[in-house]
C-alpha positions as CSV (number, residue, x, y, z in Angstrom):
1,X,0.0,0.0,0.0
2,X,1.5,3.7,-0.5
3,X,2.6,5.4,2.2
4,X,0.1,8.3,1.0
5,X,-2.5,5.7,2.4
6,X,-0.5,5.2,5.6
7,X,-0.5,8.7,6.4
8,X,-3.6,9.8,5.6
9,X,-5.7,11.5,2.7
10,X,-6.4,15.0,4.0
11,X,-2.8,15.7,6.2
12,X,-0.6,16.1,3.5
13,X,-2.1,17.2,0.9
14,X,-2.6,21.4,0.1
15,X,0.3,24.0,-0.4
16,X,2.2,24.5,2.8
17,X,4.1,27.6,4.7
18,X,6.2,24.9,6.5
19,X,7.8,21.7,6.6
20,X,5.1,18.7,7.7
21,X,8.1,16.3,8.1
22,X,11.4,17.5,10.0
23,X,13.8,16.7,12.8
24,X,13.7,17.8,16.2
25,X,17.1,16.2,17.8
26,X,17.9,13.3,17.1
27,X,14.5,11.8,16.3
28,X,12.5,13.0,13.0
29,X,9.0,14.3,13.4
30,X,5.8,15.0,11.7
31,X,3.3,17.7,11.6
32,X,-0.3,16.8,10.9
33,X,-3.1,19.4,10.1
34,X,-6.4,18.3,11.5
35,X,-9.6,19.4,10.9
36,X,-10.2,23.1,11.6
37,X,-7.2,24.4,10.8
38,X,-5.6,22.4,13.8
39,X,-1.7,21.1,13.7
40,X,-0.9,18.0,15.4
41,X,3.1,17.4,16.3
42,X,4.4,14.0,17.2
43,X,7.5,11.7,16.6
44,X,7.3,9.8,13.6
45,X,7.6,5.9,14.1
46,X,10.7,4.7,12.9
47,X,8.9,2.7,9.8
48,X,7.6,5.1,8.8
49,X,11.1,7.6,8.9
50,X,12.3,4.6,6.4
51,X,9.6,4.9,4.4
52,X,9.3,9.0,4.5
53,X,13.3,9.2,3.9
54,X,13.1,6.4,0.7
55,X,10.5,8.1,-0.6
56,X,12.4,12.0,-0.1
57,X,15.3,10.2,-1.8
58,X,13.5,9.0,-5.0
59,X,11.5,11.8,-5.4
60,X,14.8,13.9,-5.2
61,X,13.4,16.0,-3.0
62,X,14.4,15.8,0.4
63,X,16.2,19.2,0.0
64,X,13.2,20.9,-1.2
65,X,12.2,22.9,2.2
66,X,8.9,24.2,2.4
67,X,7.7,22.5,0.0
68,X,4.7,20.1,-0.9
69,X,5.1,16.7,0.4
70,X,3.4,14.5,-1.9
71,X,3.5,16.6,-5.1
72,X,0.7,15.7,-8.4
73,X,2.1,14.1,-11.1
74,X,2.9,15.0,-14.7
75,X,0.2,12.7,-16.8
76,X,2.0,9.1,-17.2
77,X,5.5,10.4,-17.1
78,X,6.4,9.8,-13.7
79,X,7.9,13.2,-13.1
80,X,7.0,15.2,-9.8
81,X,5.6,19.0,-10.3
82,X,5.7,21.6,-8.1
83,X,2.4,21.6,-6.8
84,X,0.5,19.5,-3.9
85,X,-1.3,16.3,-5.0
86,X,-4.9,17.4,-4.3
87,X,-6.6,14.7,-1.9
88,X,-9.0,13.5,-4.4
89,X,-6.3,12.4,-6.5
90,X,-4.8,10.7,-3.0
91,X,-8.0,9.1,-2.8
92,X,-7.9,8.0,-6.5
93,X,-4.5,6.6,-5.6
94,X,-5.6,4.4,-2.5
95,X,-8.5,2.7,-4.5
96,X,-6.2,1.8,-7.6
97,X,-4.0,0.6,-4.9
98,X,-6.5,-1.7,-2.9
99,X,-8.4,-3.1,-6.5
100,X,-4.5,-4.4,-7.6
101,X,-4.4,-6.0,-4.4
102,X,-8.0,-7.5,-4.8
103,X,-9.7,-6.0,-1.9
104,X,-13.6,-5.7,-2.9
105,X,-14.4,-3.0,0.1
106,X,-13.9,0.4,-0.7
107,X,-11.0,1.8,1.6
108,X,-10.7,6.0,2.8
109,X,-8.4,7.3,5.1
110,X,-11.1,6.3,8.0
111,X,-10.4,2.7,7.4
112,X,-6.4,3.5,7.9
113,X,-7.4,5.4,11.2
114,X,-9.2,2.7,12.0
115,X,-6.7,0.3,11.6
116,X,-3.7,1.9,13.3
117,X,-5.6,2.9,16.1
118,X,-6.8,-0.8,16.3
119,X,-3.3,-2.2,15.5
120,X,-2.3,0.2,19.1
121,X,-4.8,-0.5,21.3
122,X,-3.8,-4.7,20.3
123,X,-0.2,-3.9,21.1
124,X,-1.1,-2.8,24.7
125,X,-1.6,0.9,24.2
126,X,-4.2,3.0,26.4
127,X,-7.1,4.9,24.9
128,X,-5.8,8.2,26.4
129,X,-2.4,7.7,24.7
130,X,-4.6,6.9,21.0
131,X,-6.7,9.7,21.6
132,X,-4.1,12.2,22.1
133,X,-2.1,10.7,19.0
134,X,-5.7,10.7,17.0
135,X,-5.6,14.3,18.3
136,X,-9.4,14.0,19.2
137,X,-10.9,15.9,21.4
138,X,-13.4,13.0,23.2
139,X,-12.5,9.3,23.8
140,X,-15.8,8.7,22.7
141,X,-14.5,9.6,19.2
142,X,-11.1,7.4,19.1
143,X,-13.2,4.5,21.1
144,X,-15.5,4.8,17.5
145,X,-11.9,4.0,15.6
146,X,-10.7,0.8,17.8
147,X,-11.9,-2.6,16.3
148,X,-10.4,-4.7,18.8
149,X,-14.0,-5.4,20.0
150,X,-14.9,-6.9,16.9
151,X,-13.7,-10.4,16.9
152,X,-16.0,-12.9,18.9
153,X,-13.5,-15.6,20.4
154,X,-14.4,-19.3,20.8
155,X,-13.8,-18.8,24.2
156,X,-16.7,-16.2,24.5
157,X,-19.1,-18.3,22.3
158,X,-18.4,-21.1,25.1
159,X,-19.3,-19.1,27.7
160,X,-23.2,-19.5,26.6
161,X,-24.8,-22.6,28.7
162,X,-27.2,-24.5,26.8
């Protein structure tokens, strides 16, 4: 899957006054703009500094500053422009992406939410620690994202007495 997908459809995606990925120390970081004009700082995960810094270095533009991120496309050339890939085009991208892997569901940016706030809260993590890194304001909210609810296990079917 592109690492558009992994970070998200609507983050990276408009002209920008500043840099959205950058280091802070030793560790690299990213900035995130939420809805209503919010912005969101935390560290990046390591994977995902591999995958940010492969990508910087192919796209040749890891020197580029203040610059779009994830930049549109010149029609079938391959070359990078200027300007910011607009998110319907990231969107575009994702479901190319999921029909050549042969998934039948549609897939958004929710469904990536969904899934690393799921693949967190598996791993051990607290639902205060995945809302503040879902930058929501209500637990409610990042409790709506967390699927770790959804499997039934044979243990729990066994608990019924018939």
């Amino acid at each position: 899957m592109s690492l558009v997908s992994v970070l998200g459809c609507g983050t990276w995606f408009f002209p920008i006054e500043e840099q959205l990925y950058y280091s802070q120390g030793k560790r690299w970081w990213v900035r995130l703009h939420e809805k209503g004009g919010k912005r969101h700082e935390m560290p990046a995960h390591h994977t995902l500094e591999a995958y940010l810094d492969a990508y910087l270095d192919a796209a040749g533009i890891r020197d580029s500053g203040k610059s779009p991120l994830f930049r549109s496309a010149v029609w079938h050339s391959g070359m990078l422009t200027d300007k910011a890939m607009h998110r319907i085009d990231a969107y575009r991208m994702i479901q190319r992406r999921a029909a050549a892997m042969g998934l039948k569901r549609r897939i958004n940016c929710h469904t990536f939410r969904a899934t690393g706030i799921t693949a967190y809260m598996d791993a051990g993590g607290t639902l205060e620690n995945a809302q503040l890194m879902a930058a929501h304001e209500s637990p409610r909210t990042t409790k709506l994202y967390d699927r770790t609810g959804d499997e039934i296990t044979l243990d729990e079917v066994e608990r019924i007495r018939i």
